[in-house]
GUVOGU-988304 format. One line per 8 residues: number of its first residue (from 1); for each residue x, y, z of C-alpha. Coordinates in steps of 0.1 Angstrom, whole numbers, plus 5000, padded with zeros to 4 digits. Example, Ala and Ser with C-alpha at 12.3 -4.5 7.8 and 13.67 -1.06 7.14 Angstrom:
<atoms>
1 = 5123/4955/5078  5137/4989/5071
</atoms>
This chain:
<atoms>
1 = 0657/0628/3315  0637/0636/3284  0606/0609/3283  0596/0601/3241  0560/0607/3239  0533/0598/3229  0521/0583/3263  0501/0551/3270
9 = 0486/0560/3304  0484/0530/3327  0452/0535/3352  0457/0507/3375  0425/0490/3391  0415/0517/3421  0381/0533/3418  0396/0563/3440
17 = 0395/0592/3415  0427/0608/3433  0448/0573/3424  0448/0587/3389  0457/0625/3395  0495/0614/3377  0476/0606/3348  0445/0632/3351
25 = 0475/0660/3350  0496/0648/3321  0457/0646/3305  0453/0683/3317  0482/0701/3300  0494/0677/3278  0468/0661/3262  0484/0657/3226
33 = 0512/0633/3244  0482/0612/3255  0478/0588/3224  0451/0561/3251  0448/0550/3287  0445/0517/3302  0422/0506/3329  0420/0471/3342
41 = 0387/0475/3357  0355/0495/3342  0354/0508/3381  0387/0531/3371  0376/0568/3365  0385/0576/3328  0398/0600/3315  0381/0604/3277
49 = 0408/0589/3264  0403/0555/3238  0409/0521/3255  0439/0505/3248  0460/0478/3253  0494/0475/3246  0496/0461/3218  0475/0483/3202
57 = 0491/0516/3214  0522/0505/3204  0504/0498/3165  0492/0534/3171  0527/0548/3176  0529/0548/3213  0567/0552/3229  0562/0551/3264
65 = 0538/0532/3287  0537/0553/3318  0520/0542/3353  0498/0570/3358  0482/0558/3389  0495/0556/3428  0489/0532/3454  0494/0535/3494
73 = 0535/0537/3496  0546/0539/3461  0548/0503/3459  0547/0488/3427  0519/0461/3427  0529/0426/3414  0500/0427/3389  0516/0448/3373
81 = 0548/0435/3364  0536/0411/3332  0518/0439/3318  0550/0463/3322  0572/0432/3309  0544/0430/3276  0548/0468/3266  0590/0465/3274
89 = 0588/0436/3246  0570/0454/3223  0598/0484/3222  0581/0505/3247  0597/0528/3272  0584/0529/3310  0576/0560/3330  0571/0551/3369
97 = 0564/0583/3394  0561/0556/3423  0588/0552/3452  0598/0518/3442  0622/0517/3412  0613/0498/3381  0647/0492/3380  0647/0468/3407
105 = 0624/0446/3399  0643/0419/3379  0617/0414/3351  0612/0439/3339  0650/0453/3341  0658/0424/3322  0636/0423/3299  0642/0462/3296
113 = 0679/0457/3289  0671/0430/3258  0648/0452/3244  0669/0482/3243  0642/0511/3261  0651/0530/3288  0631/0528/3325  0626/0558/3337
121 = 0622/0561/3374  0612/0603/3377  0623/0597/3418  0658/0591/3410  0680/0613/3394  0712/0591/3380  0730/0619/3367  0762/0634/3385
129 = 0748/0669/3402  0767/0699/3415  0762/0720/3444  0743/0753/3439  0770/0779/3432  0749/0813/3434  0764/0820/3407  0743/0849/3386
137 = 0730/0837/3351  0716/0853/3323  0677/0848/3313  0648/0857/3341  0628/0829/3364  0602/0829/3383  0593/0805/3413  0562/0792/3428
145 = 0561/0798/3469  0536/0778/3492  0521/0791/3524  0522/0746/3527  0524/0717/3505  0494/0711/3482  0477/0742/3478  0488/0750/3438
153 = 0524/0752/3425  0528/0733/3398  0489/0738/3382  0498/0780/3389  0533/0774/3373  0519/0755/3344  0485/0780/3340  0514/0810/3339
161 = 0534/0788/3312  0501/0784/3289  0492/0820/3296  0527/0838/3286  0531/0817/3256  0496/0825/3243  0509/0867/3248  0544/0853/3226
169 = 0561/0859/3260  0591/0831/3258  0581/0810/3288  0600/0774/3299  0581/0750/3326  0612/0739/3341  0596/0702/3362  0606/0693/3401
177 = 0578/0667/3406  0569/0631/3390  0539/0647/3374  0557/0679/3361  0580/0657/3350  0558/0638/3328  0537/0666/3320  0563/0684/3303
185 = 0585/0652/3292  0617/0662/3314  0624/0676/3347  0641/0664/3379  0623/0652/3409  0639/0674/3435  0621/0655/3468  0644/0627/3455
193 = 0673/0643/3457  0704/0648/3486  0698/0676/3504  0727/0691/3494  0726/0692/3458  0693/0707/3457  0704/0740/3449  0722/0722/3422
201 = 0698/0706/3407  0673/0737/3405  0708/0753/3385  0708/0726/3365  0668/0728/3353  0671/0763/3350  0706/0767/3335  0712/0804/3315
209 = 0688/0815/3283  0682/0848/3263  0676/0875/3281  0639/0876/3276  0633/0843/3286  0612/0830/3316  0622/0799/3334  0596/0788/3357
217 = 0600/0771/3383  0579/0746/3398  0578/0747/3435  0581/0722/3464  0566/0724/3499  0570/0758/3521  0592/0774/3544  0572/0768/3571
225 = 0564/0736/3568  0587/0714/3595  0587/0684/3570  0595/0700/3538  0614/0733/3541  0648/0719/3533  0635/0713/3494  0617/0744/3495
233 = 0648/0767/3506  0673/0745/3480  0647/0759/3451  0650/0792/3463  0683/0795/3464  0691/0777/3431  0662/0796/3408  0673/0824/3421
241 = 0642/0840/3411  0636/0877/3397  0601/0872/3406  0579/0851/3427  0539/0842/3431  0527/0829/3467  0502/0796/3467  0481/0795/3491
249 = 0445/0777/3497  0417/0793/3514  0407/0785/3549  0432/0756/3551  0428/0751/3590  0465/0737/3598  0496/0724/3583  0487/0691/3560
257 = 0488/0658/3580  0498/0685/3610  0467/0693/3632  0490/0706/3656  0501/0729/3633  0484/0761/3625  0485/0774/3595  0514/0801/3586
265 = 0496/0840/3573  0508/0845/3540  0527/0879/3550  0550/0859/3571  0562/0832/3545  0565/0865/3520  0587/0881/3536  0605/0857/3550
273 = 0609/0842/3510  0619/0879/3503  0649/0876/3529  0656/0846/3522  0658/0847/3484  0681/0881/3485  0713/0857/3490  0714/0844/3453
281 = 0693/0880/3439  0692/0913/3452  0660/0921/3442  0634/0897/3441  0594/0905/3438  0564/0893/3446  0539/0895/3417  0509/0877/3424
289 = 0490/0851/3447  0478/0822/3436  0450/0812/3460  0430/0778/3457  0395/0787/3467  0377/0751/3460  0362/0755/3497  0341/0790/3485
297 = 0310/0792/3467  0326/0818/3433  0308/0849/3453  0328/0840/3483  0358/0831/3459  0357/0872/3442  0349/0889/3478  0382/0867/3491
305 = 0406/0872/3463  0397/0908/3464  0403/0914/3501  0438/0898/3496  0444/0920/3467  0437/0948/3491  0459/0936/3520  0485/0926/3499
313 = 0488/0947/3471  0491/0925/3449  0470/0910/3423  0451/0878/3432  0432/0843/3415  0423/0812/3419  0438/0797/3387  0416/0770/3383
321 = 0385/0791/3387  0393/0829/3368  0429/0817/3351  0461/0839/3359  0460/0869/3336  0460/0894/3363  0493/0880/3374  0513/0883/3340
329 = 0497/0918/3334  0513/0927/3367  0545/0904/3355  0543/0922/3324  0539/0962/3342  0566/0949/3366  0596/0940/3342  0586/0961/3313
337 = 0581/0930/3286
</atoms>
């Protein structure tokens, strides 16, 4: 799916910061797509964008009227739907990360279908997929790996994307979430996909390039996480990735939503990615971890990162906190670019 921007970003009515973190990460790394937001309360955070309403972004030039916020089960609210229907009439197209498809409701799909604009439902992939082949492709990837889910991949994958290009390295963010998707305009949702085309799909995002070209690879879940490790090992195998940089968040005390679960070490999921990963490449590398640190003071944060660097000899950041350019120097050293 490619998603026309610029964006109208759709707040919703929650005062819960994290209801907006769709529409706070499009904001992040995409902020020229971001043309207003709407809130339908002053309680919403903001996000320093103008107030609009629909009418008004679509004056402005706005093509797409995305739901940026989330509510408990991906349910779309009923609220909404007159609001949705407005923006459809106008001309605009509708982006919706949530589990239930815009395409069901029958309001807005018909109102969608007289208007001529595409809904686009980033949880469900329409078109026909393959299974992976392991078949060897020109260009180089790289792939985010998680010691669990939450602790970094798609803000590392993005930070290495901003930080390449600004070095003229030719760098692709290739999407597998709703807000990847939407952050970079096209992608596909791998969670929502059959199991068995996973390996497909991840093909399909990251299909051959020039030779000097980086597709990265957002990453999904973690090996060694009982609930997610299916999407996790389709990604693997399908990026088939020349080089790979472990996510991991400091002094996470067990699996998420798992208190029975401790938490994996990090040398474990590496070399168990390593083994893994050498059925679709024979040499795969680890080039940097990506370590989320919000739980240190930054003196704690530097003595941390640097005691990993020593274990693992590897370089080490919190991406958020001290950016990633120790990992595409060591990219850089590794692959002679």
């Amino acid at each position: 799916m490619n998603i026309p921007a610029p964006y109208l970003l759709m707040l919703g009515e929650s005062h819960d910061p994290l209801a907006i973190k769709t529409a706070r990460g499009i904001h992040y790394w995409r902020s020229e797509k971001c043309l207003g937001q709407l809130r339908l309360n002053d309680g919403v955070p903001s996000l320093g964008l103008p107030e609009m309403d629909a009418k008004t972004a679509y004056r402005q030039g706005a093509k797409t009227f995305v739901l940026g916020t989330a509510n408990a089960g991906g349910v779309l609210a009923e609220q909404w739907i007159p609001m949705i229907v407005e923006a459809i009439e106008l001309g605009m197209h509708v982006a919706s990360g949530l589990h239930q498809r815009l395409a069901d409701v029958p309001a807005i799909a018909i109102a969608a279908e007289k208007a001529g604009v595409q809904l686009f439902d980033l949880r469900y992939y329409v078109k026909k997929l393959d299974v992976g082949s392991g078949k060897k492709r020109s260009g180089r990837r790289l792939l985010t790996i998680g010691t669990d889910c939450s602790v970094g991949k798609m803000f590392t994958t993005l930070a290495l994307e901003k930080a390449m290009k600004a070095r003229d390295i030719k760098a692709t963010f290739c999407a597998t979430g709703q807000t990847g998707i939407l952050v970079e305009g096209k992608g596909i949702a791998v969670d929502a996909v059959i199991s068995d085309f996973i390996a497909g799909a991840t093909e399909a995002l990251s299909p051959k390039c020039d030779a000097d070209e980086w597709q990265l690879i957002e990453g999904q879940g973690s090996l060694l996480n009982p609930a997610f490790s299916g999407v996790t090992m389709g990604l693997l195998h399908g990026s088939q990735p020349d080089a790979l940089v472990i996510c991991h968040e400091a002094n996470r005390p067990h699996t998420r939503h798992m208190p029975y679960m401790p938490m994996p070490k990090v040398e474990d999921i590496m070399e168990l990615t390593l083994r893994l990963a050498k059925l679709t490449n024979p040499n795969p590398r680890f080039v940097g971890m990506a370590i989320n640190t919000s739980v240190l003071t930054e003196d704690e944060a530097k003595i941390y990162l640097k005691e990993m660097e020593e274990k693992h000899g590897l370089p080490a950041t919190d991406p958020v906190r001290f950016g990633v350019e120790n990992i595409v120097d060591h990219l850089v050293s590794s692959f002679g670019d």
